[in-house]
DSSP file (Angstrom, degrees, kcal/mol; ACC not computed):
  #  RESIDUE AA STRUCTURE BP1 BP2  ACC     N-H-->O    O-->H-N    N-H-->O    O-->H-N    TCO  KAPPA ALPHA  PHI   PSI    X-CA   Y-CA   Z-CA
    1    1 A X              0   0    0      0, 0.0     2,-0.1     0, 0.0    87,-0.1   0.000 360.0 360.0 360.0 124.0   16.8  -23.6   21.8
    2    2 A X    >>  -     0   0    0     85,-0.1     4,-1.8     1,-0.1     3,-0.7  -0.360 360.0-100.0 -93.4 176.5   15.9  -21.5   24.8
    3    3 A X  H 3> S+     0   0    0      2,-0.2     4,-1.2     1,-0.2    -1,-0.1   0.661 118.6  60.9 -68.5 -16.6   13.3  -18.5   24.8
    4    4 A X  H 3> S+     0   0    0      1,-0.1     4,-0.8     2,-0.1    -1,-0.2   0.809 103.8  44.9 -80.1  -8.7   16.5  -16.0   24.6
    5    5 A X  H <> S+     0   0    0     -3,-0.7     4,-1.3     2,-0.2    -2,-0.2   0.762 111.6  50.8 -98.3  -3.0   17.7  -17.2   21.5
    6    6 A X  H  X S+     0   0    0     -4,-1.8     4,-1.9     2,-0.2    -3,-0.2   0.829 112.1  50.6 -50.1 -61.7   14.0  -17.3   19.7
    7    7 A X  H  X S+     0   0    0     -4,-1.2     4,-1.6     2,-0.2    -2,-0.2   0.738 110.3  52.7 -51.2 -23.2   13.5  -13.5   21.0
    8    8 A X  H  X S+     0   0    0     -4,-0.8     4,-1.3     2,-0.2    -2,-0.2   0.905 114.8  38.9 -81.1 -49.3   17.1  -12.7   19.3
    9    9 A X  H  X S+     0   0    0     -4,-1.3     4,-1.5     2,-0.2     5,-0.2   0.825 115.9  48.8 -72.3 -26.5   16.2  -14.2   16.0
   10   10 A X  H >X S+     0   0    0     -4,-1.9     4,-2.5     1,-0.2     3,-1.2   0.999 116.0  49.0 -68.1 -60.0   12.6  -12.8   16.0
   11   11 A X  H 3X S+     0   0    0     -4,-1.6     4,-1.0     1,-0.3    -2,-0.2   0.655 112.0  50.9 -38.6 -40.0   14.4   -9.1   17.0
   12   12 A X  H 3X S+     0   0    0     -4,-1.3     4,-1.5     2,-0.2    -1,-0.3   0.794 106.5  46.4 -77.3 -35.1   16.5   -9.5   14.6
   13   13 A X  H <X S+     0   0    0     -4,-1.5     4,-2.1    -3,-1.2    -2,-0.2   0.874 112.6  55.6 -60.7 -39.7   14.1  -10.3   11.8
   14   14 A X  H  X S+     0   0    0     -4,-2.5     4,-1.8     2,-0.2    -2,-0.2   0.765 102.6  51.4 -43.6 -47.5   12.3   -7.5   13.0
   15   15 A X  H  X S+     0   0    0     -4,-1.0     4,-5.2     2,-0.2    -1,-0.2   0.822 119.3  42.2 -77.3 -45.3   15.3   -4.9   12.8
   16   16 A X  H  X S+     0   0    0     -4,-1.5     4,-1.2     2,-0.2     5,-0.3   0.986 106.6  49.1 -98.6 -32.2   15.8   -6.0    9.3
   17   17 A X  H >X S+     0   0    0     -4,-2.1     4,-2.2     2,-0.2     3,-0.9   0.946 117.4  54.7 -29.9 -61.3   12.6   -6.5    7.5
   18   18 A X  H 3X S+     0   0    0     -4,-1.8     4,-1.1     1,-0.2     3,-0.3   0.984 107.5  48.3 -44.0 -55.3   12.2   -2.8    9.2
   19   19 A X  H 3< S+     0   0    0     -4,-5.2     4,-0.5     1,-0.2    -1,-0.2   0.720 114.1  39.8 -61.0  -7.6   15.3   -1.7    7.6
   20   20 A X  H << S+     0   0    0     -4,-1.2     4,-0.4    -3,-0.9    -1,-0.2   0.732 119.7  46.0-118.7 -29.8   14.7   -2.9    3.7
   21   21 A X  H  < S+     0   0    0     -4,-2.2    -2,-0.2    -3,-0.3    -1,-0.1   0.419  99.5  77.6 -98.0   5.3   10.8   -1.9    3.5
   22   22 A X  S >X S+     0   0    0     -4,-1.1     3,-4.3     3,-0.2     4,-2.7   0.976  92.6  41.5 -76.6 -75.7   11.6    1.5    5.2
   23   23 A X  H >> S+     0   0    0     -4,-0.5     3,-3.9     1,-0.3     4,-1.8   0.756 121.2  42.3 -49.9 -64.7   13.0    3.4    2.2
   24   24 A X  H 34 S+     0   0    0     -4,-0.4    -1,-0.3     1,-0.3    -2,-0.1   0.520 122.5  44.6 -90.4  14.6   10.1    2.0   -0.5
   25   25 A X  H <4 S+     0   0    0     -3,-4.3    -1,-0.3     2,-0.1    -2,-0.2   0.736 114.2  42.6 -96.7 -27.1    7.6    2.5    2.2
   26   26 A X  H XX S+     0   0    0     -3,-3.9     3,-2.8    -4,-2.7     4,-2.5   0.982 123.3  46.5 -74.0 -60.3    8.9    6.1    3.4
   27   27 A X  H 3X S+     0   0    0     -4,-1.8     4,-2.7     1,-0.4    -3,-0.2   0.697 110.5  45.2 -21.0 -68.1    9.1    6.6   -0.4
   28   28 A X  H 3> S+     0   0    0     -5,-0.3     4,-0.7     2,-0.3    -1,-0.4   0.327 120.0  53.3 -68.4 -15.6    5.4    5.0   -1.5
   29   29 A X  H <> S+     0   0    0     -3,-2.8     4,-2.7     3,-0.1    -2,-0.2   0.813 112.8  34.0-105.4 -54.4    4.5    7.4    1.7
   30   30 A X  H >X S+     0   0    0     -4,-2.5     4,-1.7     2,-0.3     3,-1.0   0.997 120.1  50.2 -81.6 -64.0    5.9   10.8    0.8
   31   31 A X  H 3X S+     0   0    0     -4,-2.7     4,-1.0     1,-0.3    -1,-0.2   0.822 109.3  51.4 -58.7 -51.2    5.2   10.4   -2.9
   32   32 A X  H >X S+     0   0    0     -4,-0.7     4,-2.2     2,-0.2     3,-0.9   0.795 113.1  46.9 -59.8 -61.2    1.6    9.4   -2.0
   33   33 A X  H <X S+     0   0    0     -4,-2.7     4,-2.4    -3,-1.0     5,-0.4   0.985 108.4  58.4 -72.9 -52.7    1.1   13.2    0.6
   34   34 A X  H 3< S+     0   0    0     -4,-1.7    -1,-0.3     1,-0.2    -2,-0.2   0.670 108.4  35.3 -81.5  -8.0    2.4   14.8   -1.9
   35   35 A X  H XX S+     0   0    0     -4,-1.0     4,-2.9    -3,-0.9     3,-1.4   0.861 116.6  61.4 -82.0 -48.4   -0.5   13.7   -4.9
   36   36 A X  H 3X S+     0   0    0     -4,-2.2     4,-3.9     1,-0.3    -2,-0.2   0.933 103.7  42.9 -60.5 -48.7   -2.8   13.9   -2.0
   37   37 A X  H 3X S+     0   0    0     -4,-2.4     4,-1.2     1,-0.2    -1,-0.3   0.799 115.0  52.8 -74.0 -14.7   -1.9   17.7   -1.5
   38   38 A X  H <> S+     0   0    0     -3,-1.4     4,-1.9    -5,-0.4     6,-0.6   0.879 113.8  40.2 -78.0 -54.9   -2.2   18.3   -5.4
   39   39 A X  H  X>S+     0   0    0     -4,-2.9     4,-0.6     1,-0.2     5,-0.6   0.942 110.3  63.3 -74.9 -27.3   -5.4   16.8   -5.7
   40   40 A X  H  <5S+     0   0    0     -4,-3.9    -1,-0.2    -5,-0.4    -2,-0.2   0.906 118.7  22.7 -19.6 -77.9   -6.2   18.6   -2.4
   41   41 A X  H  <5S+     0   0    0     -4,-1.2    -2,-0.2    -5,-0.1    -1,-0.2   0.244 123.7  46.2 -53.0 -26.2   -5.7   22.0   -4.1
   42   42 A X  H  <5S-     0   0    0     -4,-1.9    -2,-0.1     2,-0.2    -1,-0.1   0.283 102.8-128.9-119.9  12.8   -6.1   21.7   -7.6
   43   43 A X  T  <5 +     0   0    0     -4,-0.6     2,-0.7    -5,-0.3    -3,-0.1   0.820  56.4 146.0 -10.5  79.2   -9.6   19.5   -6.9
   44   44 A X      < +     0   0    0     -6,-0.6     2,-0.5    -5,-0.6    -1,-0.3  -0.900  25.1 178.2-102.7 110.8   -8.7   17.0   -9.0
   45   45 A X        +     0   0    0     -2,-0.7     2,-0.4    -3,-0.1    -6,-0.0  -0.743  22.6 144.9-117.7  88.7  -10.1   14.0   -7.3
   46   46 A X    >   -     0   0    0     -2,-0.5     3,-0.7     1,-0.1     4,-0.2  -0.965  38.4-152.4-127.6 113.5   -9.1   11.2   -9.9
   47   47 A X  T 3  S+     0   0    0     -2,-0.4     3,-0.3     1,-0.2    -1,-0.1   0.459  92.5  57.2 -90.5  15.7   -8.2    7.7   -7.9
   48   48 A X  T >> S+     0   0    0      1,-0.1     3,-2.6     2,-0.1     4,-0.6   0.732  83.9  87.3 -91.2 -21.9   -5.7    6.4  -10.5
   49   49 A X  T <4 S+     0   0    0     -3,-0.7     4,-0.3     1,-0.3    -2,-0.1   0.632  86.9  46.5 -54.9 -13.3   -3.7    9.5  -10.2
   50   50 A X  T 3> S+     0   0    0     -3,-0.3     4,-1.0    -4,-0.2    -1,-0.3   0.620  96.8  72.2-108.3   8.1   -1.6    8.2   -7.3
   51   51 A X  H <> S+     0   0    0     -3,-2.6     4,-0.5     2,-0.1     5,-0.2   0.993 102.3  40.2 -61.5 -67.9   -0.6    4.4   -8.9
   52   52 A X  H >X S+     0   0    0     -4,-0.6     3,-3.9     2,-0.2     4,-0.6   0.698 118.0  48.8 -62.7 -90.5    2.1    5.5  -11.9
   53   53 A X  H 3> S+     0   0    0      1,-0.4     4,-3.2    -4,-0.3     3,-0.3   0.517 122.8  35.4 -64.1 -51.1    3.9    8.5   -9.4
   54   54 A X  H 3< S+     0   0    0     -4,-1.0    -1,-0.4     1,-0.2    -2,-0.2   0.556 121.4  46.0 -87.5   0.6    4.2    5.8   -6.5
   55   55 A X  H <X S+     0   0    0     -3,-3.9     4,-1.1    -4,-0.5    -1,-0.2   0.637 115.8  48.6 -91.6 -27.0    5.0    2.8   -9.0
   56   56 A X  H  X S+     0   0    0     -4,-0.6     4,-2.1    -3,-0.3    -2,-0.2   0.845 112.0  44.9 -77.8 -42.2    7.4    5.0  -10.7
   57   57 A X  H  X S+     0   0    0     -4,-3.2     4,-2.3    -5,-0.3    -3,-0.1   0.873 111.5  58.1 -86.2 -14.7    9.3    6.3   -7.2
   58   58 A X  H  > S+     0   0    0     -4,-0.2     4,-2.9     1,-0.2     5,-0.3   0.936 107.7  47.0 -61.1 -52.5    9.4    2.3   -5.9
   59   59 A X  H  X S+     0   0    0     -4,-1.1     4,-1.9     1,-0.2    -1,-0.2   0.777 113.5  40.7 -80.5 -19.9   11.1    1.5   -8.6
   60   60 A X  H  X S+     0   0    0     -4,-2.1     4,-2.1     2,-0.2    -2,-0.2   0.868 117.5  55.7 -81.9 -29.4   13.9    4.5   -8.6
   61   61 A X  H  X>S+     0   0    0     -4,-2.3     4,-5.5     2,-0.2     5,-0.9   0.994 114.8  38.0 -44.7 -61.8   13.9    3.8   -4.6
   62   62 A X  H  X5S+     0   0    0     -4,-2.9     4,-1.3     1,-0.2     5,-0.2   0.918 109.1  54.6 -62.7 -37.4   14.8    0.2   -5.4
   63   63 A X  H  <5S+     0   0    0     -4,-1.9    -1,-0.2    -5,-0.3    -2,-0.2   0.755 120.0  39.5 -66.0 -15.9   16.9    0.7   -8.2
   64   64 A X  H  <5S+     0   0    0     -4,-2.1    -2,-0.2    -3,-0.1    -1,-0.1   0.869 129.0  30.4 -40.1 -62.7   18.9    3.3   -5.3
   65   65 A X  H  X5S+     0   0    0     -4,-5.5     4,-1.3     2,-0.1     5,-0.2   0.389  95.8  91.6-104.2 -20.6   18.5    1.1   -2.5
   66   66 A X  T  <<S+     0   0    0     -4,-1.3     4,-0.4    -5,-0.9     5,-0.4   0.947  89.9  43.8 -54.1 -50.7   18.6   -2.4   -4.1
   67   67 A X  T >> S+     0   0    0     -5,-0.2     4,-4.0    -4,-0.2     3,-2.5   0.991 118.6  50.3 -56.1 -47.8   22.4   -3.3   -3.9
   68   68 A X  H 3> S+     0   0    0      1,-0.2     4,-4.0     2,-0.2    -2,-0.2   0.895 113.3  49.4 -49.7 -66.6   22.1   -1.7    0.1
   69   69 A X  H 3< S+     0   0    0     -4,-1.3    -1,-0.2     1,-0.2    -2,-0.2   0.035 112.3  41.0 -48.9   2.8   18.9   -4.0    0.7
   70   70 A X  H <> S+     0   0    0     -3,-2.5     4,-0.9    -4,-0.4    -1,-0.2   0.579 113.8  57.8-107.9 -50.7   20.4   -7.3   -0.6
   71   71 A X  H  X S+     0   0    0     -4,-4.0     4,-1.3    -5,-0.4    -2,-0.2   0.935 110.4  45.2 -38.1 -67.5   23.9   -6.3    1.4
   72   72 A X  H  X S+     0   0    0     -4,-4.0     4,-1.3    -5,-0.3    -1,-0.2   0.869 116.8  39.8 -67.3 -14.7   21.8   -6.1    4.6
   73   73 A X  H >> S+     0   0    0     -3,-0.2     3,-2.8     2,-0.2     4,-0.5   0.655 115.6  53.1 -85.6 -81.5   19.6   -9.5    4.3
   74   74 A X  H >X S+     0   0    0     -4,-0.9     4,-1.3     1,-0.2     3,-0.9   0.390 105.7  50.8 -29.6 -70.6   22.5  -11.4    3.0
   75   75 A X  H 3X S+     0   0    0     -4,-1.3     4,-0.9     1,-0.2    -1,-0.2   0.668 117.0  40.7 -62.1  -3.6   24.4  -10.2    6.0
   76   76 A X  H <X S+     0   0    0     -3,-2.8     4,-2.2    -4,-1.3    -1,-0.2   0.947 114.1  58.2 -63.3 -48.1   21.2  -11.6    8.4
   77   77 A X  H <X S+     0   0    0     -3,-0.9     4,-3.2    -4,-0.5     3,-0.5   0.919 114.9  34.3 -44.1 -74.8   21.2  -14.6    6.0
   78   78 A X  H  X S+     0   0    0     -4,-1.3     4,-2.3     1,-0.3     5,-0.3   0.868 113.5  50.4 -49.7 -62.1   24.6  -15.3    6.9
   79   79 A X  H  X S+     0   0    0     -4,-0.9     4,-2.4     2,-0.2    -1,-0.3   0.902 113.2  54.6 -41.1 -37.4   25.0  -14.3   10.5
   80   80 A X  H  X S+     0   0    0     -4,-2.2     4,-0.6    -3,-0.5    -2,-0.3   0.965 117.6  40.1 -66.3 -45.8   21.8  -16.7   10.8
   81   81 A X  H  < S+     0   0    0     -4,-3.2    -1,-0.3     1,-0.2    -2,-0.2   0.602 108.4  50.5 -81.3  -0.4   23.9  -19.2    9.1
   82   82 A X  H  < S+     0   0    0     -4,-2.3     3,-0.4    -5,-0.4    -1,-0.2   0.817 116.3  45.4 -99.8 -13.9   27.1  -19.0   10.3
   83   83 A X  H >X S+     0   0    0     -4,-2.4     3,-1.4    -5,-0.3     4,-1.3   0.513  74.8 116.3-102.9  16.5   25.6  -19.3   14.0
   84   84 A X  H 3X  +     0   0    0     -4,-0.6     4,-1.0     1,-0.3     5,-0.3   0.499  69.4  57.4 -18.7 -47.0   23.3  -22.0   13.1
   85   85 A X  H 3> S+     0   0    0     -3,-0.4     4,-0.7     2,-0.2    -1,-0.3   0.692 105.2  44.9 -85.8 -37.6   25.2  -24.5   15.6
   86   86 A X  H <4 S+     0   0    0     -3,-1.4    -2,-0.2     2,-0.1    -1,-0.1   0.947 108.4  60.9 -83.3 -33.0   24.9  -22.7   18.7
   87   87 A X  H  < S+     0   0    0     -4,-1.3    -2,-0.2     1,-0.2    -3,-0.2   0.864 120.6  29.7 -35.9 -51.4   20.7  -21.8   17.8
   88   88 A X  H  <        0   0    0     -4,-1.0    -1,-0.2   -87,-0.1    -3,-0.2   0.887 360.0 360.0-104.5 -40.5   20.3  -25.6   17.8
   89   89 A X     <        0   0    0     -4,-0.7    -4,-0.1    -5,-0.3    -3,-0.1   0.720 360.0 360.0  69.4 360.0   22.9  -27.2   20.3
């Protein structure tokens, strides 16, 4: 296995790992500024306040995103496996 096909599978992991933790990270991100600007404002400085909102919006994210976020690792999974034989040689 040469050093381009090791950079293609790393790049690739890369691309998808990004894509499937983006939404319940953007999510967990935005949910997270927006308690910040409430507690900001109302000064209510309480550190439990931001677990339930951002445990609550992960789980509607995933329940959104989940079927999209299996599709795209299975389809790495697969590609990884169906070209398995030219990776090794």
């Amino acid at each position: 296995m040469g050093s381009d096909t090791v950079i293609y599978l790393g790049r690739e992991a890369v691309i998808t790992i990004l894509l499937v933790a983006s939404p319940i990270l953007g999510s967990s991100l935005l949910i997270g500024l927006i308690i910040s600007f409430f507690q900001a404002t109302t000064h209510l400085q309480e550190q439990t306040l931001t677990f339930v909102p951002k445990i609550i919006g992960v789980l509607v994210v995933v329940v959104l995103f989940g079927s999209w976020m299996i599709n795209v690792m299975l389809s790495y999974i697969s590609n990884l496996f169906i070209n398995l034989n030219s990776f090794i040689k």
